[in-house]
LUMNUNU-292753 format. One line per 2 residues: number of its first residue (from 1); for each residue y, x, z of C-alpha. Coordinates in nm, 3 decimals, always signed. Layout:
NUM = Y:X:Z ~ ...
//
This chain:
1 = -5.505:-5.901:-16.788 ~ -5.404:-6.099:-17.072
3 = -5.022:-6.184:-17.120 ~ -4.940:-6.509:-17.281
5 = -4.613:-6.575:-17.511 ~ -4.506:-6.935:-17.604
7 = -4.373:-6.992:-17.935 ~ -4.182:-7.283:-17.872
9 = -4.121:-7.518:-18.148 ~ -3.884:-7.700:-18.019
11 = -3.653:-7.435:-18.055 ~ -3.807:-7.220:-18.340
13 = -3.879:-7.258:-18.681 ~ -4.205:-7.236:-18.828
15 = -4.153:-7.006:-19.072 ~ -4.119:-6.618:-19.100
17 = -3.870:-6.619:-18.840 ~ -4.217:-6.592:-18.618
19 = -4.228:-6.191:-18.707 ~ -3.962:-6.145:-18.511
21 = -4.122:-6.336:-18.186 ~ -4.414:-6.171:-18.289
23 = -4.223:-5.780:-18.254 ~ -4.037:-5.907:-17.860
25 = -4.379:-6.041:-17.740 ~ -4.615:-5.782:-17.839
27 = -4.308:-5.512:-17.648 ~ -4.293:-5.764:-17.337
29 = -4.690:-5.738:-17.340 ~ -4.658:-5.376:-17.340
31 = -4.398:-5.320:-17.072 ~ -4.570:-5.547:-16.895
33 = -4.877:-5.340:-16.956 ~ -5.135:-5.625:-17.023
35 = -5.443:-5.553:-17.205 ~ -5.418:-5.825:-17.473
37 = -5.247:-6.161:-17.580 ~ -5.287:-6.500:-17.607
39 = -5.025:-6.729:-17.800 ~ -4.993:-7.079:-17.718
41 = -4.784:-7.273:-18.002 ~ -4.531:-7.514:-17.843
43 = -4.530:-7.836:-17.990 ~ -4.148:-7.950:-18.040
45 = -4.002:-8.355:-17.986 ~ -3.974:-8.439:-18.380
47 = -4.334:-8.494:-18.511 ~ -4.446:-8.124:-18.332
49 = -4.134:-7.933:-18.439 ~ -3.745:-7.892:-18.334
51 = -3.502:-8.195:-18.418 ~ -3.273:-8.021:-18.665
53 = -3.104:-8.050:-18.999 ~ -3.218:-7.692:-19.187
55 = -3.499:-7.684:-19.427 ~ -3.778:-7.782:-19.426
57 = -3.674:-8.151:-19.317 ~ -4.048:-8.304:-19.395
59 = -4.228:-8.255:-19.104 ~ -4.589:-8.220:-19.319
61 = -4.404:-7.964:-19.474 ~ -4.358:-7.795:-19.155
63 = -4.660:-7.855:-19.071 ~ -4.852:-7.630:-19.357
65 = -4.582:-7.393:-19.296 ~ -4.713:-7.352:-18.980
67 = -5.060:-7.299:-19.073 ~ -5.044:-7.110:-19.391
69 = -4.738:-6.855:-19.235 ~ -4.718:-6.835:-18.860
71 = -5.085:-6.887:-18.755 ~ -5.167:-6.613:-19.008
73 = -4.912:-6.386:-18.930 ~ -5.006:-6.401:-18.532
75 = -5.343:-6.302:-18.628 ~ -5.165:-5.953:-18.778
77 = -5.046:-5.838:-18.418 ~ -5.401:-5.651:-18.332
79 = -5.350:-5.728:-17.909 ~ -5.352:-6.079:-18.004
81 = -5.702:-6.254:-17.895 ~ -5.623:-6.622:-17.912
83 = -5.424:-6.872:-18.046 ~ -5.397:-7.258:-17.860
85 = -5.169:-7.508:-17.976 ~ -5.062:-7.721:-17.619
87 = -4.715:-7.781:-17.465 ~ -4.596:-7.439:-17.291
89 = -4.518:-7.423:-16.906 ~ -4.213:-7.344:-16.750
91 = -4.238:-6.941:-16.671 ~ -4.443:-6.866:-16.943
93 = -4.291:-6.604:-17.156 ~ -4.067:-6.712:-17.461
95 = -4.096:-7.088:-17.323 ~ -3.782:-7.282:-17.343
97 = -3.596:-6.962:-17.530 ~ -3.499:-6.924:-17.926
99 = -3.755:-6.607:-18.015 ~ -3.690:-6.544:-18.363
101 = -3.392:-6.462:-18.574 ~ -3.218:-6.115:-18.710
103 = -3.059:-6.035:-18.356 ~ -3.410:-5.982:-18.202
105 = -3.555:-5.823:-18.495 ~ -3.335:-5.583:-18.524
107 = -3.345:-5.513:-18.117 ~ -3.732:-5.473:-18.175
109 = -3.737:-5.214:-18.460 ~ -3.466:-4.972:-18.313
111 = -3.731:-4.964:-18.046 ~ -4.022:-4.859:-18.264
113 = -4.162:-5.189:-18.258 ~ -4.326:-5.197:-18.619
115 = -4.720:-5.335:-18.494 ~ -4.868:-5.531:-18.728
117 = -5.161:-5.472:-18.905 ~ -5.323:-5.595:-19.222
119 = -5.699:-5.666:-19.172 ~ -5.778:-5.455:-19.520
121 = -5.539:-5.270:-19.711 ~ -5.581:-5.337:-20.106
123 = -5.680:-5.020:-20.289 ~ -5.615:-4.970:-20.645
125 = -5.727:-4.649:-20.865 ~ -5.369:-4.606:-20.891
127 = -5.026:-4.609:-20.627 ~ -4.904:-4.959:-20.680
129 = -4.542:-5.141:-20.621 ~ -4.498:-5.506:-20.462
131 = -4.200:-5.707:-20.581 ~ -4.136:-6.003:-20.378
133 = -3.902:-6.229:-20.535 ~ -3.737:-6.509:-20.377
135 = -3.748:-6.856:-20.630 ~ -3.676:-7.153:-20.344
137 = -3.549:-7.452:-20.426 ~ -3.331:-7.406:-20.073
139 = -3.013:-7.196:-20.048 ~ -3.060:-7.032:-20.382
141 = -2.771:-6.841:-20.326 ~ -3.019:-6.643:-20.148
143 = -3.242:-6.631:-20.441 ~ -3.388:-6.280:-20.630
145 = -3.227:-6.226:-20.947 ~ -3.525:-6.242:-21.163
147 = -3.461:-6.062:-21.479 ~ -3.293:-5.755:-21.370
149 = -3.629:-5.748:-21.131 ~ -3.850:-5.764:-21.397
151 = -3.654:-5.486:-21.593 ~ -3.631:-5.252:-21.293
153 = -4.043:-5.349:-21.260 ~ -4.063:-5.239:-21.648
155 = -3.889:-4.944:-21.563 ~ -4.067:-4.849:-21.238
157 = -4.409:-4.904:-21.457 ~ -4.310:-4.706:-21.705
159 = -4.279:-4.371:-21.438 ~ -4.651:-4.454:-21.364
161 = -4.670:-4.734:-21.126 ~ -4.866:-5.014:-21.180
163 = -4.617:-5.330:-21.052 ~ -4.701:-5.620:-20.891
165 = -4.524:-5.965:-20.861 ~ -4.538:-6.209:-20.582
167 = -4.337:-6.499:-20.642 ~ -4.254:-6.730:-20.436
169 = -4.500:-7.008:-20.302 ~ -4.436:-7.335:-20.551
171 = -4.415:-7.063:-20.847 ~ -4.760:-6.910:-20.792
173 = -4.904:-7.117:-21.073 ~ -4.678:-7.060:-21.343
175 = -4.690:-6.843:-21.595 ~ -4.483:-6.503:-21.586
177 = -4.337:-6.202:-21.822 ~ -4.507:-5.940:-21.603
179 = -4.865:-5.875:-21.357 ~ -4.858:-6.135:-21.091
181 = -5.068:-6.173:-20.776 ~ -5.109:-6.560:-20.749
183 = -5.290:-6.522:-20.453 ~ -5.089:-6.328:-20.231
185 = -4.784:-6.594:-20.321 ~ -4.992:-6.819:-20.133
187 = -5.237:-6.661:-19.874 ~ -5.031:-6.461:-19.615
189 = -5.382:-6.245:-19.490 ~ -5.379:-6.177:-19.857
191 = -5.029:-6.085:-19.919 ~ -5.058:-5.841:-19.612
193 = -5.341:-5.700:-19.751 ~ -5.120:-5.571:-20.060
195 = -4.841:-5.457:-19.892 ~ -5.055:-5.211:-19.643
197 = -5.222:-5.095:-19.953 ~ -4.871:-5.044:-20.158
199 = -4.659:-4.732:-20.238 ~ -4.363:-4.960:-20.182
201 = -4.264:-5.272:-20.133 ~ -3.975:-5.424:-20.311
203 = -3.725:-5.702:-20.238 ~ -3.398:-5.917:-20.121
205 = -3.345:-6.043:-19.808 ~ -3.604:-6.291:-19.703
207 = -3.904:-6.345:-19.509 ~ -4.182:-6.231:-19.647
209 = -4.061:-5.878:-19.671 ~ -4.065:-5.885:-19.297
211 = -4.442:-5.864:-19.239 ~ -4.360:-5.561:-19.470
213 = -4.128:-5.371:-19.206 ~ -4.316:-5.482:-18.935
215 = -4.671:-5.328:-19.054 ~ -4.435:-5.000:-19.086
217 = -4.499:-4.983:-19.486 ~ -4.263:-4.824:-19.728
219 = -3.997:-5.110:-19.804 ~ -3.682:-5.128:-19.981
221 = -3.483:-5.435:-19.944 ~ -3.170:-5.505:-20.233
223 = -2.921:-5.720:-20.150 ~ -2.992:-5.863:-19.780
225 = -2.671:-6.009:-19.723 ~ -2.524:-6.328:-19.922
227 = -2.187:-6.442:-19.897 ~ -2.207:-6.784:-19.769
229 = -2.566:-6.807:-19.714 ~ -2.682:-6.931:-19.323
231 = -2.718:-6.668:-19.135 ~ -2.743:-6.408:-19.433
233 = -2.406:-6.265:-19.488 ~ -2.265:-5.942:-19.365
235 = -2.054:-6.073:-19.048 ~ -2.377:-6.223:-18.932
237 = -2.616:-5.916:-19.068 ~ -2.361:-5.676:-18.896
239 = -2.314:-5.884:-18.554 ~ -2.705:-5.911:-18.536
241 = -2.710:-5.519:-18.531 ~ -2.795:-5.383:-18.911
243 = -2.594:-5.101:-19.045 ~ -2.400:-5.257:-19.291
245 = -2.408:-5.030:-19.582 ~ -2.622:-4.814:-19.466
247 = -2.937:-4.682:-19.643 ~ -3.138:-4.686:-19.306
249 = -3.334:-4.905:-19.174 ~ -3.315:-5.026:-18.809
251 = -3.458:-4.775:-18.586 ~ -3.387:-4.532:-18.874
253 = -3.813:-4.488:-19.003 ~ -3.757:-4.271:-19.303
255 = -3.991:-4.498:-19.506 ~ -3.761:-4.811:-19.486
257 = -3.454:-4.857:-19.678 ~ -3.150:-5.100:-19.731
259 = -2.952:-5.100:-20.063 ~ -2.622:-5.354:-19.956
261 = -2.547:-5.412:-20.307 ~ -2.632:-5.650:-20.583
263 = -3.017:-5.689:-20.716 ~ -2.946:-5.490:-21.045
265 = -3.169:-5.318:-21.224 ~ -2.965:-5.016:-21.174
267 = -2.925:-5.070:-20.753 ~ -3.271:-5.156:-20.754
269 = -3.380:-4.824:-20.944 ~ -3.147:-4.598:-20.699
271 = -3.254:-4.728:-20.438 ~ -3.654:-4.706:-20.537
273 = -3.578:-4.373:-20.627 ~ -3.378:-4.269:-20.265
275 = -3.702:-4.390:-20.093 ~ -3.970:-4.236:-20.316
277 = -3.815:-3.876:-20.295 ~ -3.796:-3.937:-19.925
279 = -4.213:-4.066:-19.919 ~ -4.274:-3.756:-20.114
281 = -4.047:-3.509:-19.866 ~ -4.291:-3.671:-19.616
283 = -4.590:-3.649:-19.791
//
């Protein structure tokens, strides 16, 4: 049988919050033991989407959000079949309810629930690093801080890596001190692609690192919580269920890390360092 789950956009955003929808409806599938999925996409009551005040306000915005991020990212979860866009029915699963957000990821990796898959793994004739930075234009309190990453990338080179950049979307184009992929910064297929294929992946609390964690790759995030920022600080991170200071990840995968300190070069380096002696303990 094929179980269906309703993101509903009415209540959720269309952005990476969807990996955490993704993680509850692919272990509701599973307990319920159907065979596959379909996901019908919700349209919400202002212009297809939920009538709030966070970013992005333009709904065309929201709109390419929704097809360059969430459709792609639903067609990572491998028990997924089908995705409809129509106006969910009372009783379907994840109709009418908020899916998304750091409480219910958090619930869904201390069960294991890491299932996403990247269609095809880059390969490299060397182990590679992904930095993703975080550039936006929106709460850039939240924002990476760029030039101790591109000294702990020089550094992290330098021990034999070859490092890779993704910057964030409206920076793809521009030019940069260090190797960029351009294309990953704007293709999500693409982006998961390189981080299946990565050593590591590197960087601060956002989204994008979460297709990361949920694909069960070797990540490292610096810095997740922001003093201030919506729904990013540490009363928030801590109420939603991280440990808060911890090294470990939720669900405690030894491959998965959390530095809850500034993005320095020298937190950045300890922290790389912490999870590569623990990849090569494993190895």
């Amino acid at each position: 049988m094929t179980f269906t789950a309703v993101y509903d956009l009415d209540l959720s955003p269309p952005t990476y919050d969807a990996v955490a929808f993704l993680l509850a409806a692919e272990g509701m599938r599973r307990a319920n033991n159907e065979t596959d999925m379909e996901i019908v996409i919700s349209p919400g009551r202002r212009g297809g989407f939920r009538a709030d005040t966070l970013w992005p306000q333009d709904v065309a915005v929201r709109r390419k959000l929704l097809d360059a991020v969430v459709k792609p990212m639903f067609g990572l979860l491998p028990s997924v079949k089908s995705v409809v866009e129509r106006k969910g029915v009372s009783g379907e699963w994840g109709y009418g309810a908020s899916k998304y957000g750091a409480s219910t990821m958090v619930k869904c990796l201390n069960k294991g629930l890491r299932p996403l898959r990247a269609p095809q793994p880059v390969k490299m004739d060397r182990p590679y690093v992904t930095i993703t930075l975080r550039e936006a234009e929106h709460w850039p309190s939240r924002n990476s801080n760029v030039p101790e990453w591109l000294k702990a990338g020089a550094e992290i080179s330098g021990r034999g890596y070859r490092v890779i950049f993704i910057r964030d979307t409206h920076k793809a184009g521009e030019d940069f001190p260090a190797e960029t992929d351009r294309i990953a910064a704007i293709d999500l297929t693409h982006r998961a692609n390189l981080y299946a294929g990565a050593y590591m992946n590197l960087g601060t609390g956002n989204g994008p690192p979460l297709v990361s964690l949920a694909m069960d790759c070797p990540t490292l995030i610096v810095n997740p919580a922001r003093a201030g920022a919506i729904c990013c600080d540490e009363k928030y991170l801590a109420a939603s269920g991280f440990e808060v200071g911890s090294f470990n990840a939720p669900g405690n995968p030894p491959h998965q890390g959390y530095v809850w300190k500034p993005d320095t070069e020298e937190n950045i380096l300890s922290g790389f360092v912490i999870l590569r002696d623990r990849l090569r303990e494993a190895a």
